[in-house]
C-alpha positions in Angstrom: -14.5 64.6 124.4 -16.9 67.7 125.5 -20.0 67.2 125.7 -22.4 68.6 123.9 -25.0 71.3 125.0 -28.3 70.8 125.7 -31.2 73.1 125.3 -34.9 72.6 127.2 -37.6 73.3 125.1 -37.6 76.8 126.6 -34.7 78.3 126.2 -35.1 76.7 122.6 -37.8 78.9 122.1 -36.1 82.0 123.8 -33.0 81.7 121.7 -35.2 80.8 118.2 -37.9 83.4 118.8 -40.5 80.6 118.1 -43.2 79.5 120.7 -43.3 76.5 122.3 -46.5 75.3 121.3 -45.2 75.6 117.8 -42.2 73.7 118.5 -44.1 70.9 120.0 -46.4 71.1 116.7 -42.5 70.8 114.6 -42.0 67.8 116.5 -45.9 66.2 116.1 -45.3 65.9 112.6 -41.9 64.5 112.6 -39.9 67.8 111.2 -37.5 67.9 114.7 -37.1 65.2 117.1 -35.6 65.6 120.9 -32.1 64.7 121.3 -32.6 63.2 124.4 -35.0 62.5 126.8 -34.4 62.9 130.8 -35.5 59.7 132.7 -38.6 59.8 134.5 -38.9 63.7 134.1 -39.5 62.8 130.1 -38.0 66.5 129.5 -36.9 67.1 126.4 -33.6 68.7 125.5 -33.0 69.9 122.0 -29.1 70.4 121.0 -27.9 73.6 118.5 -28.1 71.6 115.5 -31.7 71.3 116.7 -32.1 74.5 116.6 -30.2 74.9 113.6 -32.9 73.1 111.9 -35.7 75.1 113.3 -34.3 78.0 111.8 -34.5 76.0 108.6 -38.0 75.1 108.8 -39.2 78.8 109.6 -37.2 80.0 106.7 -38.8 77.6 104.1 -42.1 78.7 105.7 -41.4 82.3 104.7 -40.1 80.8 101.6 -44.0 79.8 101.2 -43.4 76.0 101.5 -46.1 74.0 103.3 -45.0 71.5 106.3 -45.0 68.1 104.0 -42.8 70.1 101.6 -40.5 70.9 104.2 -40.8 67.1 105.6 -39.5 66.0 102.2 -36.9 69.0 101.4 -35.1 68.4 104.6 -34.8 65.0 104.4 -31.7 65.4 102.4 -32.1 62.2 100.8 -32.9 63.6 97.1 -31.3 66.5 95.6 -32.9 66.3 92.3 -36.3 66.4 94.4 -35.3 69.5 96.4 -34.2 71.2 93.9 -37.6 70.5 92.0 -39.7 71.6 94.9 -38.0 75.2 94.8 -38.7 74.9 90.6 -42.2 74.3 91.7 -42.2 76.9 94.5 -40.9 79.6 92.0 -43.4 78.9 89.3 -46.3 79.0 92.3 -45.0 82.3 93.0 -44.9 83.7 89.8 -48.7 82.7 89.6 -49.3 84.4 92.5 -47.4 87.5 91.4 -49.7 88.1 88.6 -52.9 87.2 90.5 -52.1 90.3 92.8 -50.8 92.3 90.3 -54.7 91.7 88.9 -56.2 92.1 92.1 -54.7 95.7 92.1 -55.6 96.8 88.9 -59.1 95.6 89.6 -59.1 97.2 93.0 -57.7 100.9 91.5 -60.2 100.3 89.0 -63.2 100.1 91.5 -61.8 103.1 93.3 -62.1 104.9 90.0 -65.8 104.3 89.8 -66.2 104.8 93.6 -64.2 108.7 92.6 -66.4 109.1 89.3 -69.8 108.1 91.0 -69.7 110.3 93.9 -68.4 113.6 92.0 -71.3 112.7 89.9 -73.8 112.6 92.9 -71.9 115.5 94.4 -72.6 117.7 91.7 -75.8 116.3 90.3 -74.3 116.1 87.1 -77.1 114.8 84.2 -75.1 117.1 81.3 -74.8 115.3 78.1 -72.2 115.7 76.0 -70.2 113.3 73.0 -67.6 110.2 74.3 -65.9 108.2 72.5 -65.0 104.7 73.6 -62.1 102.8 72.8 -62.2 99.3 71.7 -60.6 96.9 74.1 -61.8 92.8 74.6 -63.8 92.6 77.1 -66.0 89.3 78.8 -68.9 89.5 77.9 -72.4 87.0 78.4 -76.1 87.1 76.4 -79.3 86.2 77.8 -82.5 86.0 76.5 -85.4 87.4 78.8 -89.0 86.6 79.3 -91.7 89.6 78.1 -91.9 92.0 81.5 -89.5 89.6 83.2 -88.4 91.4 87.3 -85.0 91.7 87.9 -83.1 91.0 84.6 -79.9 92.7 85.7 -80.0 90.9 88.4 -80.5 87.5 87.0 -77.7 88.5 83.9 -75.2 89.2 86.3 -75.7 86.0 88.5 -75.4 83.7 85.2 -72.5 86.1 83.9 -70.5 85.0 87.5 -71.3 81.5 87.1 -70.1 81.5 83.4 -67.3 83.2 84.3 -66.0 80.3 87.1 -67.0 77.6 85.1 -64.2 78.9 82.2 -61.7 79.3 85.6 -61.8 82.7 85.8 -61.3 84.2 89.0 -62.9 87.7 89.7 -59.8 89.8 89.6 -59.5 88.5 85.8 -62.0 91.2 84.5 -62.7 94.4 86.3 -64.4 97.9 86.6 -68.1 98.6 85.3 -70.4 96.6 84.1 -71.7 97.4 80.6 -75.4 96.2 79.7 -76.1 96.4 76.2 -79.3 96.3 74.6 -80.1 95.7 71.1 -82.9 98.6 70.9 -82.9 101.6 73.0 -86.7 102.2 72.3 -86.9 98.7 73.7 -85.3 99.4 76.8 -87.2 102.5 77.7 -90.4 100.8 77.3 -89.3 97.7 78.9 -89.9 95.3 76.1 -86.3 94.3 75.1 -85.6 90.5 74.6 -82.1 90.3 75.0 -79.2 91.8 76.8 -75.7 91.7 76.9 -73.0 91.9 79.9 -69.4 93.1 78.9 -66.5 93.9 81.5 -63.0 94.9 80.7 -60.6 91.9 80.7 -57.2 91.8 81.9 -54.1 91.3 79.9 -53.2 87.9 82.4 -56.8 86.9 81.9 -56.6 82.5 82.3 -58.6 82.0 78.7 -60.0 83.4 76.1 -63.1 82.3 76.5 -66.3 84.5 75.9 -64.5 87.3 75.4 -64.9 89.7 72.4 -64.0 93.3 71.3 -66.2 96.2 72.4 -66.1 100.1 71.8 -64.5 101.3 68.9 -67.3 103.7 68.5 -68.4 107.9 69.1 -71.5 108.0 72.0 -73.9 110.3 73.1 -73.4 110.3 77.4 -74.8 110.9 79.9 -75.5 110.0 83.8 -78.8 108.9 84.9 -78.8 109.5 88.8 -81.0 106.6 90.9 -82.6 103.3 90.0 -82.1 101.7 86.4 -85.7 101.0 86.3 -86.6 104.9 86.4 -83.9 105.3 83.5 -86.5 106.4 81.0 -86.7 110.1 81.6 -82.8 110.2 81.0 -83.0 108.2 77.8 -85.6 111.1 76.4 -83.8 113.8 77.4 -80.3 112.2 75.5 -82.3 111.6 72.7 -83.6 115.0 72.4 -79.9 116.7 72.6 -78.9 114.2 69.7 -81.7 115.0 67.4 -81.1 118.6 68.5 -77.3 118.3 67.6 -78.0 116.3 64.6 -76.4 113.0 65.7 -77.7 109.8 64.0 -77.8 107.2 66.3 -77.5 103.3 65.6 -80.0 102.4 68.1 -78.8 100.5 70.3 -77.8 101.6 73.5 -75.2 100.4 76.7 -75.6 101.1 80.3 -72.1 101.6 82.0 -72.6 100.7 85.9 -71.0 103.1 88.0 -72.4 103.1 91.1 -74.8 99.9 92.1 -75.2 97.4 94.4 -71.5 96.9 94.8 -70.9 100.3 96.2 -73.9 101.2 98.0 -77.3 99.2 99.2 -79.1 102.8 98.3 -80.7 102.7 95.1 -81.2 106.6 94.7 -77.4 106.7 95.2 -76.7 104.6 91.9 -75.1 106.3 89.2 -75.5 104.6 85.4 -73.7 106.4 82.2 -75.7 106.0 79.8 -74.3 105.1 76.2 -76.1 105.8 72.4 -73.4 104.6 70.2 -73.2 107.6 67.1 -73.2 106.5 63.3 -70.0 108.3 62.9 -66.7 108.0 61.4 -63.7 107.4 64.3 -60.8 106.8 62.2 -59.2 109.9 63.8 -59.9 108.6 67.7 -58.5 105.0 66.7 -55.1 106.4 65.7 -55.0 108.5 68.7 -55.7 105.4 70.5 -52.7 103.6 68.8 -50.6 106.1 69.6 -51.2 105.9 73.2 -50.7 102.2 73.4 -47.4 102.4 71.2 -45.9 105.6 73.3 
């Protein structure tokens, strides 16, 4: 009978395109073994149905199997359990379809505010002008502030993260702007509000439904306020002239869309804020329009 080849652990990693090191690693936790071992050299000499099984183990690996998965799948004593494993494996993936599919839209959807903020800078544009915005759910957290309380935003945002986790939300489950509403816009110029209100835009593969509710729905006065929030006043006044100009009646409440802050820049004179004064105004018109898009 002719006997068979043997390999030494270099040419087994010439002909398999895998590194030694990583070979020795395959055979540390048990996946390949030597087929014999020379006597006193202690070379080891791997055979083609060795290598045969190497070629296995690195196409599981690409497969996205870890090494104890492998371990069990190629011990060919189960069927039912390796044909569970690549159930398991399929469903995994899946999973991990739609978290990148999310990460995407929520990474298009930044560069969309990175676009909008800087044409805004750019052009230094403070016009005003009527918006409406469609509803949609969004996440959304309230929090109750202290009289002349420093750094509410900042404080809203940090509870609105920790919220979020706790319900299992990853941060690709909600993207672009922040909204901030406030219950009063006279309030919020003078810096006496009591409460304020965090939405952002939920995505369809969201995990729950937890704090989440509907938002927009509604005709708005806009405009961008160019610099820091807390010098927002000025822009307020001037929106509230041009509605009482243009005969507008306003609810009174008001939403600050971030389009530009800390996540884009560390420059506070380069944030960009649209500012939002919700119109009492019929939008029966807007909300078919909006219907139509989503059915088309």
């Amino acid at each position: 009978m002719e006997q068979e080849a043997l390999y030494t652990i270099g040419q087994v990693s010439k002909i398999c395109d895998v590194s030694q090191r990583m070979l020795r690693y395959y055979e540390k936790v048990g996946l390949i073994t030597p087929d014999h071992i020379a006597k006193p050299s202690h070379y080891r000499y791997y055979s083609v149905r060795t290598m045969q099984r190497v070629q296995v183990i690195r196409y599981l690996i690409d497969q996205g199997f870890r090494l104890e998965e492998i371990s069990e799948a190629l011990s060919g004593e189960d069927m039912d359990r390796f044909e569970a494993l690549f159930l398991q494996k399929i469903d995994q993936t899946r999973s991990e379809i739609e978290y990148y599919h999310q990460r995407l839209d929520s990474l298009w959807a930044w560069y969309g505010l990175l676009v909008e903020g800087r044409a805004a800078q750019r052009h230094q544009n403070r016009a005003i002008t009527m918006k409406y915005i469609p509803e949609e759910r969004y996440f959304y957290y309230t929090r109750q502030r202290a009289p002349e309380e420093q750094d509410s935003e900042i404080r809203l945002e940090i509870e609105y993260f920790t919220m979020s986790k706790r319900d299992g939300h990853s941060m690709v489950d909600m993207g672009g702007a922040f909204h901030v509403k406030y219950d009063s816009v006279a309030e919020r110029m003078e810096n006496r509000y009591c409460s304020m209100t965090l939405l952002q835009t939920m995505f369809p593969n969201s995990k729950s439904q937890n704090n989440t509710a509907h938002f927009g729905g509604f005709l708005a006065v806009a405009g961008y306020h160019l610099g820091a929030p807390r010098n927002v006043r000025d822009s307020y006044e001037r929106m509230l002239l041009w509605a009482q100009q243009h005969r507008f009646t306003l609810r009174g409440d008001c939403y600050e869309r971030h389009v530009l802050d800390v996540y884009s820049t560390a420059r506070e004179e380069n944030f960009v804020t649209e500012l939002l004064l919700p119109v009492q105004e019929d939008t029966e018109g807007f909300e078919r329009l909006e219907r139509w898009k989503r059915e088309s």
